[in-house]
MDTraj code that builds the backbone (N, CA, C; nanometers):
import mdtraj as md
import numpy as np

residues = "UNK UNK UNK UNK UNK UNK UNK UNK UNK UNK UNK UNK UNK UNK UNK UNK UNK UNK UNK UNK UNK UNK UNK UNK UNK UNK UNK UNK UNK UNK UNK UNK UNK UNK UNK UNK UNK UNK UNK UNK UNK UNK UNK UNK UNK UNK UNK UNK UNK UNK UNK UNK UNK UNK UNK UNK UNK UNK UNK UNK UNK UNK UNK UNK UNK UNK UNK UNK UNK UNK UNK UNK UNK UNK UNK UNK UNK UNK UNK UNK UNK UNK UNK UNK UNK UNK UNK UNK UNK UNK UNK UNK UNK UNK UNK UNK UNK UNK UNK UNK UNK UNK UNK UNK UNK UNK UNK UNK UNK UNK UNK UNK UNK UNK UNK UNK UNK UNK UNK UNK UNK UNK UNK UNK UNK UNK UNK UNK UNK UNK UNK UNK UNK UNK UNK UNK UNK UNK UNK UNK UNK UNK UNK UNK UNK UNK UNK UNK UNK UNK UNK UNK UNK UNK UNK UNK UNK UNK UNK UNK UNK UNK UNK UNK UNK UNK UNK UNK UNK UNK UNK UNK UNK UNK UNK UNK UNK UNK UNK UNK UNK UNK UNK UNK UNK UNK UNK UNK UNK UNK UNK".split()
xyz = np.array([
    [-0.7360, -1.0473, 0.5913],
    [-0.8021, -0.9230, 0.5636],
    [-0.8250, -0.8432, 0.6909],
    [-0.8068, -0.9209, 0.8251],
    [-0.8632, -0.8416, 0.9308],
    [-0.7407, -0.7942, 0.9612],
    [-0.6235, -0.8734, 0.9388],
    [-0.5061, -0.7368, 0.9583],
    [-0.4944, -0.5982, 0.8829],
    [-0.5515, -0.6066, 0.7232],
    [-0.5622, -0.5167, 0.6424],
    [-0.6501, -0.3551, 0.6917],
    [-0.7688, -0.4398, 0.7768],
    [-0.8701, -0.3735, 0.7880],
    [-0.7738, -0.2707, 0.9286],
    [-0.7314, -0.3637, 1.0506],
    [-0.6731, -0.2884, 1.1575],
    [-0.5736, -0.1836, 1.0969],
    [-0.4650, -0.2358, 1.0354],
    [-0.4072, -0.1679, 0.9646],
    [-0.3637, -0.0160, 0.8962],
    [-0.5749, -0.0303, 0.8657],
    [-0.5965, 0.1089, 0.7879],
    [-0.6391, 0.1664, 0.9017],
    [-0.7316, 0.1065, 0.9898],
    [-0.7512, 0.1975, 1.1015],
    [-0.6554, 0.2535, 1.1751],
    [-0.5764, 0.2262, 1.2289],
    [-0.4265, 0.2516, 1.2722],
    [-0.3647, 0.3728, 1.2093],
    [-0.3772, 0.3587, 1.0769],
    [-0.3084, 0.5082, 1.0049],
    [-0.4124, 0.5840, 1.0277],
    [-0.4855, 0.5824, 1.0106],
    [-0.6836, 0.6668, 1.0437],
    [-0.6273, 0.7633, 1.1693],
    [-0.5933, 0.6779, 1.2407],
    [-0.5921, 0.7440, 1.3676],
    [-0.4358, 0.7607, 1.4223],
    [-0.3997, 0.7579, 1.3296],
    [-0.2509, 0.8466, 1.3501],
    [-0.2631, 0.9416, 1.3031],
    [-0.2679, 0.9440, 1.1556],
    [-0.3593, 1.0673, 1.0932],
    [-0.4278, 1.1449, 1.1926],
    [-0.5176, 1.1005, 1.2254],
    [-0.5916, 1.1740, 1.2540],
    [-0.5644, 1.2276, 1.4177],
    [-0.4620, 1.1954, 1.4751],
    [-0.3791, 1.2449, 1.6096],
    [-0.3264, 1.3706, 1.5676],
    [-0.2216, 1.3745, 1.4762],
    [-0.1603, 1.4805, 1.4340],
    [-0.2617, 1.5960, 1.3042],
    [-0.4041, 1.5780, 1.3632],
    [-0.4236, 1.7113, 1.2529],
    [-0.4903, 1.7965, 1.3710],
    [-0.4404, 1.9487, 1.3058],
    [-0.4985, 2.0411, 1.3848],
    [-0.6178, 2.0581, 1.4181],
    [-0.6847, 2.0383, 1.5616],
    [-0.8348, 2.0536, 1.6239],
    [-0.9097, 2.1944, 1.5310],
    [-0.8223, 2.2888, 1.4700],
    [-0.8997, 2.3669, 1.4544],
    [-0.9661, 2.3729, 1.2391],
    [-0.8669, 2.2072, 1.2436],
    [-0.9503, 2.2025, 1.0928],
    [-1.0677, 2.1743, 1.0873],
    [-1.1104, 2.2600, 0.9535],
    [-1.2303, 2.2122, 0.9245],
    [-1.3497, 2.2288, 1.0643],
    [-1.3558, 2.3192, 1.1595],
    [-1.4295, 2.3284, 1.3088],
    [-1.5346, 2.2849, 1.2682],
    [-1.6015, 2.2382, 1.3296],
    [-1.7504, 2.2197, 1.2846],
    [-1.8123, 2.0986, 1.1930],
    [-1.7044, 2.0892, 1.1034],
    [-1.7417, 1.9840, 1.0138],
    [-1.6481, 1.8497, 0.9958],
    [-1.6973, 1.7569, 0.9436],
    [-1.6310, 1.6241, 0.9700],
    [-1.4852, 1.6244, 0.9437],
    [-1.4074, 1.5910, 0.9596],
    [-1.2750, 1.5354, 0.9142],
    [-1.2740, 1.4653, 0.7711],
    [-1.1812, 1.4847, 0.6748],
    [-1.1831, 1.4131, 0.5563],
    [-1.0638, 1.3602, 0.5419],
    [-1.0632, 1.2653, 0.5137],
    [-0.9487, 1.1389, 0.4791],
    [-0.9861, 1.0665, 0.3526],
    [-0.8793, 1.1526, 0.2176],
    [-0.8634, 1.0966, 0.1583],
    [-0.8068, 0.9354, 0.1446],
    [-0.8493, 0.8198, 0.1183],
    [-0.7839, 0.7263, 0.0650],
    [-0.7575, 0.6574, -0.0716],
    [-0.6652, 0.6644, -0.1062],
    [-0.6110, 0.6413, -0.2498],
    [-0.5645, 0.4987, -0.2826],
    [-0.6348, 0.3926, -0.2779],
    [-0.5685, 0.2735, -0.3215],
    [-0.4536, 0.2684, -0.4249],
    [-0.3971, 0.1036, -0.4262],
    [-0.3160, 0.1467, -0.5270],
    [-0.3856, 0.0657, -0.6717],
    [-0.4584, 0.0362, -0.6703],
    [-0.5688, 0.0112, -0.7710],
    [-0.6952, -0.0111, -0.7464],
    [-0.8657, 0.0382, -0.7955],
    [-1.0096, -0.0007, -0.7167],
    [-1.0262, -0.1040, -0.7501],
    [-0.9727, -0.1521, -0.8648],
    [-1.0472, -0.3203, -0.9189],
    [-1.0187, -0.4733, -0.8301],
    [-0.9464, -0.4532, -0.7606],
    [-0.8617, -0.5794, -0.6960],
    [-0.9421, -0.5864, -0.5741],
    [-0.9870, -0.7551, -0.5529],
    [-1.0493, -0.7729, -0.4255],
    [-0.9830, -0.7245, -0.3055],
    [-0.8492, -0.7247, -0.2869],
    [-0.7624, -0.6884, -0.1784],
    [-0.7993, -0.4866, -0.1107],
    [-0.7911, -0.4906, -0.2379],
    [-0.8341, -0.3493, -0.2190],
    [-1.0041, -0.2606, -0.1971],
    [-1.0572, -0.3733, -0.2349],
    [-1.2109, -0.3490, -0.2189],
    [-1.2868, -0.3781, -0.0889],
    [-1.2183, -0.5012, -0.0763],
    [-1.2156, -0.5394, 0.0740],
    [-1.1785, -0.4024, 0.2022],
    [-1.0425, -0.3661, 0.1808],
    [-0.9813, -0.2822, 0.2554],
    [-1.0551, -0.1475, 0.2565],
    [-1.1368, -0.1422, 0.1028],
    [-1.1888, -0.0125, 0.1698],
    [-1.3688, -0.0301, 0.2713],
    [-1.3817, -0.1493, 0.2370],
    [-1.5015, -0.1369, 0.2977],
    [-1.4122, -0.1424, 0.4831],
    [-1.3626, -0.2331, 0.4673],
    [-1.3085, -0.1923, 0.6258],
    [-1.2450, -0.0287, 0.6554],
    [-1.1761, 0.0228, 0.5712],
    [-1.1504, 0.1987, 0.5544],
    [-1.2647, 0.2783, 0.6293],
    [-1.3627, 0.2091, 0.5470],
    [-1.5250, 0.2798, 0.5708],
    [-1.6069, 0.2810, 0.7148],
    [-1.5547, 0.1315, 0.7517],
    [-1.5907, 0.0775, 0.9436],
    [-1.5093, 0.1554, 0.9524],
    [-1.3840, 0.1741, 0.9689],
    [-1.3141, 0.2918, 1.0737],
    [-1.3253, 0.4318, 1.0577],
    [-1.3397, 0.4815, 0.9425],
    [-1.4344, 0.6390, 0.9460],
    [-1.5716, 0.6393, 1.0103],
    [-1.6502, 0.5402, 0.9748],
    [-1.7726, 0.5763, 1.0543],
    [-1.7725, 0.5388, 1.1983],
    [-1.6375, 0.4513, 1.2399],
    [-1.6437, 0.4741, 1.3946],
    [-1.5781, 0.5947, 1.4352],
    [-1.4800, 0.6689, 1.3962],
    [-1.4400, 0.7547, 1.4062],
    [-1.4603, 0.8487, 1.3966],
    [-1.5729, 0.9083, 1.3184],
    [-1.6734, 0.9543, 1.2679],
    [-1.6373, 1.1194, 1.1712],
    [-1.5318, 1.0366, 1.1182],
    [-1.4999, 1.1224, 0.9852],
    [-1.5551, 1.0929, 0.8503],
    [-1.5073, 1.1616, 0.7190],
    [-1.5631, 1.1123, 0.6130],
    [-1.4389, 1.0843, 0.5166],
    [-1.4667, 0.9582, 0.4598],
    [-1.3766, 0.9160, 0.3724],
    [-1.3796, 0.9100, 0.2311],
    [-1.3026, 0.9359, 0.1431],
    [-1.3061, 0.9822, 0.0241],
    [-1.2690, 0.8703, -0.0594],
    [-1.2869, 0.8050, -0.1039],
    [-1.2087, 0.7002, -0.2106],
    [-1.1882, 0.7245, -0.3380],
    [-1.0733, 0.7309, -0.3550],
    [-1.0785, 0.7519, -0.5059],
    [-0.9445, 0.6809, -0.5420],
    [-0.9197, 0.6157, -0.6548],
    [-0.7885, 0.5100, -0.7397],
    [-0.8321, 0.5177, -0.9245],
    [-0.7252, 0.4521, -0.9141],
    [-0.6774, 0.4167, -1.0764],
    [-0.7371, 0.2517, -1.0343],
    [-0.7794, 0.2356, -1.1925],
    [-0.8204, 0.1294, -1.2386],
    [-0.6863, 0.0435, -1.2490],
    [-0.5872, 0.0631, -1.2421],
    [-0.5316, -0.0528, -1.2816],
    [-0.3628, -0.0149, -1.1935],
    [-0.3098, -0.1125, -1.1668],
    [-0.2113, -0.0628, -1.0276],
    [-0.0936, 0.0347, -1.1259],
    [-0.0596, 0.1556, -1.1142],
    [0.0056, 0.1996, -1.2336],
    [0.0555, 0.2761, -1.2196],
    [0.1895, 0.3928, -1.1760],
    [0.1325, 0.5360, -1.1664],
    [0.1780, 0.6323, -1.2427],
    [0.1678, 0.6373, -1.3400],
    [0.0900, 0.6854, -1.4469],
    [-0.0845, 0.7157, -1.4421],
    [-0.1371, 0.6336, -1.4251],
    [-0.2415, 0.6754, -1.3507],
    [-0.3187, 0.6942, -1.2625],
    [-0.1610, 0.6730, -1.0989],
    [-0.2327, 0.7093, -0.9827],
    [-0.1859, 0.8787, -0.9533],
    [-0.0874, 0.9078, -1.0315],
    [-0.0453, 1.0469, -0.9892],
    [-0.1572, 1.1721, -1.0485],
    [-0.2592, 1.1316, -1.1440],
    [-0.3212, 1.2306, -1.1674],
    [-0.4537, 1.2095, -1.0409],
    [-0.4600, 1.1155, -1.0380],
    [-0.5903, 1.0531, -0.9375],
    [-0.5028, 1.1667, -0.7567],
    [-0.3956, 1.1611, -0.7226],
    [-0.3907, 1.2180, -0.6076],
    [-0.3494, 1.3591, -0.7018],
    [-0.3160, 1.3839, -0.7910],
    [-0.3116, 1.5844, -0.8090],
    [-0.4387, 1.6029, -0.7365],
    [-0.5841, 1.4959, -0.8189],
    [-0.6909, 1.6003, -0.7996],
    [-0.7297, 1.6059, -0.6650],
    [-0.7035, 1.4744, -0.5674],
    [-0.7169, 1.4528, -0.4361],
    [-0.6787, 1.6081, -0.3276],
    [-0.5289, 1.5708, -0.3576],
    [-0.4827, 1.7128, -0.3145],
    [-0.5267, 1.8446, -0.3605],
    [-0.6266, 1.8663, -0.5160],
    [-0.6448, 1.9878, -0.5264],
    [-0.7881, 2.0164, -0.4712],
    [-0.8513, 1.9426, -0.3951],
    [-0.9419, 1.9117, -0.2774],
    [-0.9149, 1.9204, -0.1470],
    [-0.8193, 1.9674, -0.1089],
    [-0.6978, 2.0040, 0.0535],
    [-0.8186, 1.9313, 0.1151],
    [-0.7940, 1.7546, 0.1257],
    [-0.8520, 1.6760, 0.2335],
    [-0.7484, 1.6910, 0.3555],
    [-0.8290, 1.6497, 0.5112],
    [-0.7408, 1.6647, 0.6277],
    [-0.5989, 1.5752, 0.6347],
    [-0.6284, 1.4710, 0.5062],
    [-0.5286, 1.3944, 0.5275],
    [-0.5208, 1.2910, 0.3951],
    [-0.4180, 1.2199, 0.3592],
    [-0.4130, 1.1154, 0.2393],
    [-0.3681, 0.9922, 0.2998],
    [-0.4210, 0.9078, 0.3142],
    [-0.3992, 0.8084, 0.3132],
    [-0.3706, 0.6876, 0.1652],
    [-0.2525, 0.6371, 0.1448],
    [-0.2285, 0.6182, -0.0194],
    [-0.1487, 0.5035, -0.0260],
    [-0.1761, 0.4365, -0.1063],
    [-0.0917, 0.2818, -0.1379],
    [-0.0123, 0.3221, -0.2426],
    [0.1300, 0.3724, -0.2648],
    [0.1859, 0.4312, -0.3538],
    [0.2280, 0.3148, -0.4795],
    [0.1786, 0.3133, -0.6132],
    [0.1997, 0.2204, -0.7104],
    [0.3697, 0.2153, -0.7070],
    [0.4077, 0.3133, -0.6768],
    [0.5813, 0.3398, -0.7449],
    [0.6421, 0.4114, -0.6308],
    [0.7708, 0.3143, -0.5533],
    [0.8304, 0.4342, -0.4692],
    [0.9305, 0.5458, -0.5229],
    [0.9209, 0.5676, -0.6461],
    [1.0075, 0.6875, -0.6634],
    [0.9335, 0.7601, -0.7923],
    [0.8281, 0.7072, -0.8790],
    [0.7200, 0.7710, -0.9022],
    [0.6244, 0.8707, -0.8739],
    [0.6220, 0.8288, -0.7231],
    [0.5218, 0.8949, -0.6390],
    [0.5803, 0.9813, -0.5423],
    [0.6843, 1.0180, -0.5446],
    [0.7574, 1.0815, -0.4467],
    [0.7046, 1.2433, -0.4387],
    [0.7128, 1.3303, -0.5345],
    [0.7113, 1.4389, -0.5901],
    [0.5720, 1.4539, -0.5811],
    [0.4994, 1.3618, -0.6172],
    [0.3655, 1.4600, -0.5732],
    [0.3355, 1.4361, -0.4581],
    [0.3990, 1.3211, -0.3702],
    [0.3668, 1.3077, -0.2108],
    [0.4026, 1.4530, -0.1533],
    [0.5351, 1.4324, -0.1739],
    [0.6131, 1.5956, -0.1426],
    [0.4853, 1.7228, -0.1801],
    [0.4633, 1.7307, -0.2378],
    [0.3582, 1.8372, -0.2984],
    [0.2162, 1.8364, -0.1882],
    [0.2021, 1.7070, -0.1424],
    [0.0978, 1.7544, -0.0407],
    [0.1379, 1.7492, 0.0225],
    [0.2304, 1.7325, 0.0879],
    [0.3099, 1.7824, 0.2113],
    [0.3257, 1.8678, 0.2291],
    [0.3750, 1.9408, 0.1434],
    [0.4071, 2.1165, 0.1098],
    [0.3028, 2.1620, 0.1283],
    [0.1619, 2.1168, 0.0929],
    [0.0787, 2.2013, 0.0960],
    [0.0158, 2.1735, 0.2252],
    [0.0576, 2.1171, 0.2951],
    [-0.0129, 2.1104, 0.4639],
    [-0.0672, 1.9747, 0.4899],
    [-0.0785, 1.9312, 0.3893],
    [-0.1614, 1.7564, 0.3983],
    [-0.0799, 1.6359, 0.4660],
    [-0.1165, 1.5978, 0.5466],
    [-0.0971, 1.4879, 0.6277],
    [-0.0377, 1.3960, 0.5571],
    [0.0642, 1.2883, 0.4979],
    [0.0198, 1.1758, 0.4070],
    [0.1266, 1.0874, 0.4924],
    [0.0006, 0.9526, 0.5202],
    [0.0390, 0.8005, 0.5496],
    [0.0171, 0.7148, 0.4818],
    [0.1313, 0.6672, 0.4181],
    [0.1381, 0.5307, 0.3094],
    [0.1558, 0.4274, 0.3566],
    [0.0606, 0.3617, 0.3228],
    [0.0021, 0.1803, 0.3723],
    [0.0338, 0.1044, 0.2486],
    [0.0358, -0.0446, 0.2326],
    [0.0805, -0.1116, 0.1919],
    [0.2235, -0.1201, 0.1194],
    [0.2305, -0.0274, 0.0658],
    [0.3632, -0.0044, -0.0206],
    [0.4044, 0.1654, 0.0042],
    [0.5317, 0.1330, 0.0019],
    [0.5694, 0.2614, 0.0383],
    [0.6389, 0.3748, -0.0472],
    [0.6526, 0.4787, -0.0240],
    [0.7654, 0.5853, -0.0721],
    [0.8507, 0.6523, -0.0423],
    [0.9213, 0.5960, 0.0529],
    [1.0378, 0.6377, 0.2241],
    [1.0849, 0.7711, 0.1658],
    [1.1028, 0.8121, 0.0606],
    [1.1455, 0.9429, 0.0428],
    [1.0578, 1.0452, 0.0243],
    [0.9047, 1.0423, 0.0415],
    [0.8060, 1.1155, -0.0099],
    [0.7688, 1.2101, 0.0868],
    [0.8371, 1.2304, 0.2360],
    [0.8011, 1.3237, 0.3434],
    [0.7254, 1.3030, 0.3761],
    [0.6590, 1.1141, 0.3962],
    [0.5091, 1.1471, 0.4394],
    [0.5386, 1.1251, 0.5794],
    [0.4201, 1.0918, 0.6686],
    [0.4143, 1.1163, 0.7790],
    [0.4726, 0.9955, 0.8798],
    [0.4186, 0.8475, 0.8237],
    [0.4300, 0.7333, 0.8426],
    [0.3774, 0.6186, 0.7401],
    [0.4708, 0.4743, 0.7538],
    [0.4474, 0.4112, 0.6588],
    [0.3906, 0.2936, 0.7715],
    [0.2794, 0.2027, 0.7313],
    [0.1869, 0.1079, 0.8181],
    [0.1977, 0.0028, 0.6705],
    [0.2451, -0.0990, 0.7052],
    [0.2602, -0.2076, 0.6465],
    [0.3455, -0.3431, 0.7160],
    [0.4066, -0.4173, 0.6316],
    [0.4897, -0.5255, 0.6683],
    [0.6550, -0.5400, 0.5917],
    [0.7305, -0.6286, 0.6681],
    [0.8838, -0.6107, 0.5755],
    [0.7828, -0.7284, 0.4753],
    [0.8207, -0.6371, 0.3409],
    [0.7641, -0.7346, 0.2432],
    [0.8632, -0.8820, 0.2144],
    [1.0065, -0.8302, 0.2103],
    [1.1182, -0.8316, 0.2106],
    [1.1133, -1.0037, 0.2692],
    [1.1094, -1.0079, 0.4300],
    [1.0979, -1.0975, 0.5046],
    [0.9247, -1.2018, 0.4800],
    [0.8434, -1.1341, 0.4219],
    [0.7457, -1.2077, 0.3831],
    [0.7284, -1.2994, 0.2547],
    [0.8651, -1.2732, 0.2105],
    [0.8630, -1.3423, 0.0656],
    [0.9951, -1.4673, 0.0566],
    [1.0661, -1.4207, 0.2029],
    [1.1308, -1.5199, 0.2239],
    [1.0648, -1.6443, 0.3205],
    [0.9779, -1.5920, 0.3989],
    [0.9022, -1.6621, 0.4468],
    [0.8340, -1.7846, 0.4085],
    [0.7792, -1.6919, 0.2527],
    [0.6992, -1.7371, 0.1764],
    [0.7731, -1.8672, 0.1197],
    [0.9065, -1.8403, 0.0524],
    [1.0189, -1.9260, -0.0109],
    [1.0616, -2.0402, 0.0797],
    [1.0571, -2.0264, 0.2466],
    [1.1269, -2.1601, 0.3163],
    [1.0347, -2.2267, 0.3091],
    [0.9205, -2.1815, 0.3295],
    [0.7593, -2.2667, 0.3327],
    [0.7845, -2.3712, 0.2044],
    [0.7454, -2.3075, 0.0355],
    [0.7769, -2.3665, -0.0517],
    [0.9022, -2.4571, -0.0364],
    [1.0075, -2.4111, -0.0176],
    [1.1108, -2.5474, -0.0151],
    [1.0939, -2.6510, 0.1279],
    [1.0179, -2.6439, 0.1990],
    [0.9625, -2.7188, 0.2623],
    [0.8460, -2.8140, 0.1904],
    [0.7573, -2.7617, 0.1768],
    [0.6726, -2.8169, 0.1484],
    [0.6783, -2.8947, 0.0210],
    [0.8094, -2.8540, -0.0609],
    [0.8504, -2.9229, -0.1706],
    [0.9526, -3.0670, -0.1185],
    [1.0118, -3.0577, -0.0123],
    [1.0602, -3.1641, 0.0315],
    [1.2165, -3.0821, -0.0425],
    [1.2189, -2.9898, -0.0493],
    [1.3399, -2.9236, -0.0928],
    [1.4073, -2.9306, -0.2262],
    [1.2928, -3.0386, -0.2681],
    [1.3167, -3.0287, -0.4761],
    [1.2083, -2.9950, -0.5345],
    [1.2243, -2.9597, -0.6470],
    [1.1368, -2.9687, -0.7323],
    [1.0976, -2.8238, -0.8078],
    [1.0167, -2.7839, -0.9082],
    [1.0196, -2.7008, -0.9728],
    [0.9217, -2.6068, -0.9054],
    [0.9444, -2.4633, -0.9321],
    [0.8230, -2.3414, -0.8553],
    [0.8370, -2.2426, -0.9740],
    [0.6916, -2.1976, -1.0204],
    [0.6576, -2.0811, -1.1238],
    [0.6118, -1.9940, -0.9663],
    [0.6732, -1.8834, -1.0264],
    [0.6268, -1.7353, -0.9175],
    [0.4907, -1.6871, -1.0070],
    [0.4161, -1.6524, -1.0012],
    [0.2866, -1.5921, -0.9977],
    [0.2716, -1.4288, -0.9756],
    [0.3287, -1.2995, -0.9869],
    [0.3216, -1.1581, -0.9161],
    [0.3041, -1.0620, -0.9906],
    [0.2960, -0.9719, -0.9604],
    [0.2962, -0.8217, -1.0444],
    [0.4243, -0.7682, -1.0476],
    [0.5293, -0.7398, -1.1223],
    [0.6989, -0.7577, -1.1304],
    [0.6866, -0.6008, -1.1249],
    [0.5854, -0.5012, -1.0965],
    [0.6774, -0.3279, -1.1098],
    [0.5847, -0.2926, -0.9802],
    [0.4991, -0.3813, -0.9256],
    [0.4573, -0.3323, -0.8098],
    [0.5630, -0.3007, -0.6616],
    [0.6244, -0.2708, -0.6135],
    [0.6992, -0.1804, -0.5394],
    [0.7339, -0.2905, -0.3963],
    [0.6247, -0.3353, -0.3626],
    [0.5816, -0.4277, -0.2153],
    [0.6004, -0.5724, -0.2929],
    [0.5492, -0.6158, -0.3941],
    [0.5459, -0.7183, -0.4813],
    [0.7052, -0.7618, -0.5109],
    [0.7674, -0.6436, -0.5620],
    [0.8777, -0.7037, -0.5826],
    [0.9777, -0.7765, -0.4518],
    [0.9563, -0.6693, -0.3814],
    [1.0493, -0.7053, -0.2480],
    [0.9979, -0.8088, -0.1854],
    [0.8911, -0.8652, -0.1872],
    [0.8397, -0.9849, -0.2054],
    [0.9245, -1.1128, -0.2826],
    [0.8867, -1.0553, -0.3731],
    [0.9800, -1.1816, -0.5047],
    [1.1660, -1.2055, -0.4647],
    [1.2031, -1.0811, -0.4463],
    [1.3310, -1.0840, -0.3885],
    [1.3475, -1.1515, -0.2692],
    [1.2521, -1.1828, -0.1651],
    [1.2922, -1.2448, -0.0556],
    [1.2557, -1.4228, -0.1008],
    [1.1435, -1.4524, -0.1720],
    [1.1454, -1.5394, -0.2298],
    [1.2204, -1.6559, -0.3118],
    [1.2840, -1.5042, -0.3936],
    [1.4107, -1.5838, -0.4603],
    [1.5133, -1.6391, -0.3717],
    [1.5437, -1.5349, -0.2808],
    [1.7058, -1.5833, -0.1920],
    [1.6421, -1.7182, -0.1220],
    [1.5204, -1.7145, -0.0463],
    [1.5352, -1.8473, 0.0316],
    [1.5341, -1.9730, -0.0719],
    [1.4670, -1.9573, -0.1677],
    [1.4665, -2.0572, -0.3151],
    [1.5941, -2.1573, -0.3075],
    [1.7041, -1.9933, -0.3549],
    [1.8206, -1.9947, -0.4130],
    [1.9135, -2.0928, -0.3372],
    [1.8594, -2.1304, -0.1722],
    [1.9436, -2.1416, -0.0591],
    [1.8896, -2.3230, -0.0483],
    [1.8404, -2.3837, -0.1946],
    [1.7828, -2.5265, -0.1984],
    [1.8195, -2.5345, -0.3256],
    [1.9287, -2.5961, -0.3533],
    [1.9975, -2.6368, -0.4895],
    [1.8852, -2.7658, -0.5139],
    [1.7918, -2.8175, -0.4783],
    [1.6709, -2.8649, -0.5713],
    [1.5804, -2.8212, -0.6219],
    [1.5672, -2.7302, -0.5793],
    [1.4521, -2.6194, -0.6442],
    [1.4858, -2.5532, -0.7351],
    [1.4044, -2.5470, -0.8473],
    [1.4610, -2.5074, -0.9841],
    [1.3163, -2.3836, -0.9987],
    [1.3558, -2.2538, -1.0533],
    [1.2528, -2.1369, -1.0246],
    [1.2138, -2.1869, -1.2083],
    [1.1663, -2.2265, -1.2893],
    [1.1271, -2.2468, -1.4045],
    [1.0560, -2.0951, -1.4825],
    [1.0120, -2.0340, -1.3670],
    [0.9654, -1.8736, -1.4548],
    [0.9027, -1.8085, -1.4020],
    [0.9049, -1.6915, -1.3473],
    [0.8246, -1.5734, -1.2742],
    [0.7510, -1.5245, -1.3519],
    [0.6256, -1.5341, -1.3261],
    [0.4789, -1.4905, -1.4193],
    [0.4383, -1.3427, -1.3845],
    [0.4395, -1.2248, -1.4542],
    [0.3471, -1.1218, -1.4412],
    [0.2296, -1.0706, -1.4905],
    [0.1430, -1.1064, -1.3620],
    [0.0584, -1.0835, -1.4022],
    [-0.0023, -0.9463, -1.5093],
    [0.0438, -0.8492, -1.5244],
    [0.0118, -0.7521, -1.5835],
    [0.0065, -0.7829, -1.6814],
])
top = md.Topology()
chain = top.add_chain()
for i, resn in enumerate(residues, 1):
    res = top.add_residue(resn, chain, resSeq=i)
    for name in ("N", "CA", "C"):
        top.add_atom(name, md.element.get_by_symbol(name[0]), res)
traj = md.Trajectory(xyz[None], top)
């Protein structure tokens, strides 16, 4: 979690490098942040650390998400964000090609946007602050066929339309795939 927490600070203050001294004069800086769902400890966590780095920084932070990781209902959650022209969005995009079009849209309209955890490489935002999920799920997979002694059966456990999740599962599978004892018996989604 304390990488999560640096993390967000890091975009905070990239963000907040590239906005014009003469926004907002006088009054605090606003940084929207948009999880990619409020209910999830991962994310509740992250914003209370969100919150340590605005108040060291000494801007104000906005939180606002969808109940449930989705976007379907994260794209109305950032219309209204953006129809609030905060100094900046900070956003865990549910969908990278979902979310593209309204990223684009605050872009267009002058808004800063850095996507953390999961990304939307085509959305014009500013910068993406995360990890190769990619390589973390293969990681994840030599570990398991290690620790399996290189046989034996593995159920996957994930969220299958989450964006970071999947590329996850994909790196998972290949190192799996690369231990003809390991038998994948069934990928669970959670949703």
């Amino acid at each position: 979690m304390k990488k999560a927490t640096a993390l967000v600070l890091a975009a905070a203050m990239a963000v907040l490098a590239v906005l014009p001294s003469a926004a907002r004069a006088g009054d605090k800086k606003v940084i929207a942040l948009i999880p990619g769902l409020t209910t999830d400890a991962f994310y509740i966590t992250m914003r209370k650390g969100a919150q340590a780095a605005a108040d060291a920084l000494g801007v104000e932070l906005q939180w606002q998400g969808a109940p449930d990781f989705n976007p379907v209902q994260q794209v109305p959650v950032l219309d209204a964000v953006i129809g609030r022209h905060p100094d900046a969005i900070l956003i865990a995009p549910t969908d990278k090609n979902q979310l593209v079009a309204p990223l684009k849209k605050a872009v267009d309209a002058g808004i800063p946007v850095t996507t953390w955890d999961s990304d939307a490489p085509k959305s014009k935002r500013m910068a993406f602050y995360g990890v190769d999920d990619y390589a973390s799920g293969r990681i994840m997979g030599e570990e398991t066929v290690r620790l399996l002694g290189g046989k034996g059966k593995v159920a996957i456990i994930t969220s299958v339309g989450a964006t970071n999740l999947q590329r996850r599962l994909e790196g998972m599978k290949e190192a799996l795939a690369k231990a003809p004892g390991i038998q994948i018996v069934e990928t669970y989604d959670i949703k």
